[in-house]
C-alpha positions in Angstrom: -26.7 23.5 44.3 -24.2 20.9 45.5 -24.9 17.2 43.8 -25.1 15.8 47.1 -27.9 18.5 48.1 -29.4 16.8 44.9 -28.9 13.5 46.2 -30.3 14.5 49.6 -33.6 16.1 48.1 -34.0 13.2 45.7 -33.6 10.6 48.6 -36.1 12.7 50.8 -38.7 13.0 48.2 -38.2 8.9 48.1 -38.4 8.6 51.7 -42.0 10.7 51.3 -43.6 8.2 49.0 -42.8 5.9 51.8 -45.2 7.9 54.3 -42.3 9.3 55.9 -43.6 12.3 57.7 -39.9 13.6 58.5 -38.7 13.5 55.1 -41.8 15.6 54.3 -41.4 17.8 56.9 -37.7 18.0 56.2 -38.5 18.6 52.5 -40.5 21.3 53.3 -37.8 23.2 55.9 -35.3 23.3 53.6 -36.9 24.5 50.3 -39.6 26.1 51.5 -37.8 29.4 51.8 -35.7 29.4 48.2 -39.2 28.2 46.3 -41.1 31.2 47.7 -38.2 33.3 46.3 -38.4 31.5 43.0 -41.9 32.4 42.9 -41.6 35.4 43.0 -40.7 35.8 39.5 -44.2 35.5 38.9 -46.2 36.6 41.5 -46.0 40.1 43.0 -47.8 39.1 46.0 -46.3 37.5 49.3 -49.0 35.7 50.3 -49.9 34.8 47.0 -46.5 33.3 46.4 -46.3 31.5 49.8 -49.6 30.2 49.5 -48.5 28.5 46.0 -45.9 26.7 47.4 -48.1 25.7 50.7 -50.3 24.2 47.9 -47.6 22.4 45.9 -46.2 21.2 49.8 -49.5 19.9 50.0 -50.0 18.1 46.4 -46.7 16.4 47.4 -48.1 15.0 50.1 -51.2 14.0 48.7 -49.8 12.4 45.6 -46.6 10.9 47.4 -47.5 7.2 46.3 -47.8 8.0 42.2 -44.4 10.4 42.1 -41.7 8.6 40.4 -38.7 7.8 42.3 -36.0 8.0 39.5 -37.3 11.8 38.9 -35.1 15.0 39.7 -36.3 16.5 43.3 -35.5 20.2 42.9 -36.8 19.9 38.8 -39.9 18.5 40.4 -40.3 21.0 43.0 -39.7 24.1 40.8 -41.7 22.9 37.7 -44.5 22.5 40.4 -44.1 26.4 41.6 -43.6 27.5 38.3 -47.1 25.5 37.1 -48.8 26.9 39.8 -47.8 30.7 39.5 -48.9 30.5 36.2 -52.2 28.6 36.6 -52.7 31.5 39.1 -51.8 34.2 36.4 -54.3 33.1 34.1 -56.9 33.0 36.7 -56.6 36.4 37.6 -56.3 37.7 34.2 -59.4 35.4 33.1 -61.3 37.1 36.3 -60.2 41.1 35.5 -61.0 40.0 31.4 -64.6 39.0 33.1 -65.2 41.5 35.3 -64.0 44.3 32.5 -66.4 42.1 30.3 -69.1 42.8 32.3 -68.5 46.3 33.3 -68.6 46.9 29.7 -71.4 45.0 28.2 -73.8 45.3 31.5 -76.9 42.7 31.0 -80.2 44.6 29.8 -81.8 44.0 33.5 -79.2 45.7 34.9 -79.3 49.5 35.8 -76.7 49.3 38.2 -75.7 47.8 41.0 -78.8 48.6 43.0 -80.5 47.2 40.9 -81.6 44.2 42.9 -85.3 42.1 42.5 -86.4 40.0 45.3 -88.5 36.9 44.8 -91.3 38.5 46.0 -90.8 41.5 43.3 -90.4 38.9 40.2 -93.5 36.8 41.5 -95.6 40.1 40.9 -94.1 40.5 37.7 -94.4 37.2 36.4 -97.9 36.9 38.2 -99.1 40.6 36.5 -97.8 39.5 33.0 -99.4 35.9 33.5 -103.0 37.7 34.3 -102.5 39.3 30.3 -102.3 35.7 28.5 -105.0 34.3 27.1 -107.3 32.0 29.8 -105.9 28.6 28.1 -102.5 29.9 28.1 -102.0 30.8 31.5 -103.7 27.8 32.7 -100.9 25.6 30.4 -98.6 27.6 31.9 -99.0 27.4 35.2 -99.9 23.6 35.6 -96.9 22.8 33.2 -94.2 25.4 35.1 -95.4 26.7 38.1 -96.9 22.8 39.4 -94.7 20.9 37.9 -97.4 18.6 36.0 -97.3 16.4 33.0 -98.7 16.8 30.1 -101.0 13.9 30.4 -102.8 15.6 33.4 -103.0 19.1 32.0 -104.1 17.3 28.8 -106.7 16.0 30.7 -107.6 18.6 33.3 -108.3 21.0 30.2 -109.6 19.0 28.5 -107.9 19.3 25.1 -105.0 16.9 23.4 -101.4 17.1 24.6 -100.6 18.7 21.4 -103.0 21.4 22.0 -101.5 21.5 25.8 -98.0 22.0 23.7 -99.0 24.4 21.5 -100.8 26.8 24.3 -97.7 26.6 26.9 -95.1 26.7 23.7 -97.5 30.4 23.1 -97.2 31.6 26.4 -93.9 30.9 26.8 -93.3 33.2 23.6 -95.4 35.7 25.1 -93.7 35.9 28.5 -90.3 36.2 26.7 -91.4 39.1 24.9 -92.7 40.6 27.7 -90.3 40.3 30.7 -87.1 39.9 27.7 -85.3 42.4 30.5 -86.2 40.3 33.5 -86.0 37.0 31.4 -82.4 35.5 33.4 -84.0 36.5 36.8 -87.2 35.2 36.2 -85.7 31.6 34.8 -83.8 31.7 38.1 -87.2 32.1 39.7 -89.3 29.4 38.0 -86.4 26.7 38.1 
């Protein structure tokens, strides 16, 4: 690259920070093109790679008042792509390490992938399990999770002490995770 090409990258990215939409659009004709290449030392993909340089196009543009002037253009634009492509790499390699992750160490509700509960299904479940407990510990239960009431008005509705109230929901919740252990993410989805 030509120092006046430098000068002429470094005065457009200037002229940018100024709102100039030319300059941007300028900016963006002339390097466009050489940065997807440059990106391609990272990224296998085409879209991929043109896609990272729409975005760092696009953070330019957005952050055009709070780039410093006195800063190298081209330096700038590449340390942006090359940022990017790797940001990207880690995300796909943190996504296949997940999905390996899981393959491998499938949760205990899990017997494969039609292995789907409705809401209806883990009402009847809970429901079925809840009709097992103890009278005073269903009844603790259900007031404190399933209505959503303090422990003032069960205290009072049962007419024991909060502590008591406490100690009965505190049982049943113990109970219900032995129970439904397999179910037990599901069913916290369910009751929250």
């Amino acid at each position: 690259m030509k120092n006046t090409d430098a000068i002429n990258v470094n005065h457009l990215l200037w002229r940018i920070s100024d709102d100039d939409e030319s300059a941007y659009r300028s900016l963006f004709e002339q390097y466009y093109p050489p940065l997807c290449i440059f990106a391609k030392r990272y990224i296998e993909d085409k879209a991929t790679r043109e896609d990272i340089v729409q975005d760092v196009f696009s953070y330019i543009w957005e952050k055009r008042k709070s780039i410093a002037p006195n800063i190298s253009a081209r330096n700038y634009l590449i340390t942006c792509v090359k940022n990017l492509c790797i940001n990207n790499l880690r995300k796909q390699e943190y996504l296949q390490n997940y999905q390996n992750e899981f393959i491998e160490n499938a949760p205990v509700y899990s017997n494969g992938e039609e292995d789907i509960y409705t809401l209806k299904e883990l009402q009847e479940l809970l429901t079925q399990t809840l009709e097992k407990l103890p009278s005073e510990y269903r009844v603790a239960f259900e007031m404190s999770r399933l209505e959503q009431k303090s422990m003032d008005e069960i205290a009072k509705t049962m007419g024991v002490s909060i502590r008591t109230v406490e100690r009965y929901r505190n049982k049943a919740l113990e109970i219900l995770k032995n129970e439904l252990k397999d179910y037990l993410p599901l069913l916290l989805l369910f009751l929250s």
